[in-house]
N, C-alpha and C positions, 0 to 999 in steps of 0.2 A: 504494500500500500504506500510505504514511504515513496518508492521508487515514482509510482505511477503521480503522484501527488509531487515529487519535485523536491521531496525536504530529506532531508540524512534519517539513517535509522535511530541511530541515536536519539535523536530529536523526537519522532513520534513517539519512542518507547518511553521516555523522559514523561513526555503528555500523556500517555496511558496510565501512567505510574501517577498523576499528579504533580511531580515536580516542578512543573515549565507548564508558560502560563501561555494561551495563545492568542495569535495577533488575530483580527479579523480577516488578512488576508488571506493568513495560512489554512485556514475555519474554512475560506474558500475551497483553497487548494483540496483539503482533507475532503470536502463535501463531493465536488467534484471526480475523485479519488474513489471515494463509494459511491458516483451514481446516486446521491441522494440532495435534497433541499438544505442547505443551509438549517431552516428551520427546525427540521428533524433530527439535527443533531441535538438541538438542546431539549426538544420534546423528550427524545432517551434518556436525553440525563435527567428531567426532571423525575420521569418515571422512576427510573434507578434511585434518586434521592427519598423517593417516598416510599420504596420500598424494607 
């Protein structure tokens, strides 16, 4: 996914992990990356949070 989206491994794995915090543009790149809206990234996380 790093690859397809443009950013180092490192870097997404850091974002998964929590660590690194991310810019809107990268939020781009990631969405784009999976084929999905922007939006529905934070829609997951809200869900995840309430769970």
């Amino acid at each position: 996914m790093a690859d397809e989206a443009g950013l180092h491994r490192t870097y997404v794995s850091a974002i998964e992990r929590g660590e690194r915090n991310v810019s809107l543009d990268n939020i781009e790149k990631l969405a784009t990356a999976l084929g999905t809206p922007i939006a529905q990234l934070f829609v997951a996380a809200e869900a995840s949070d309430a769970a």
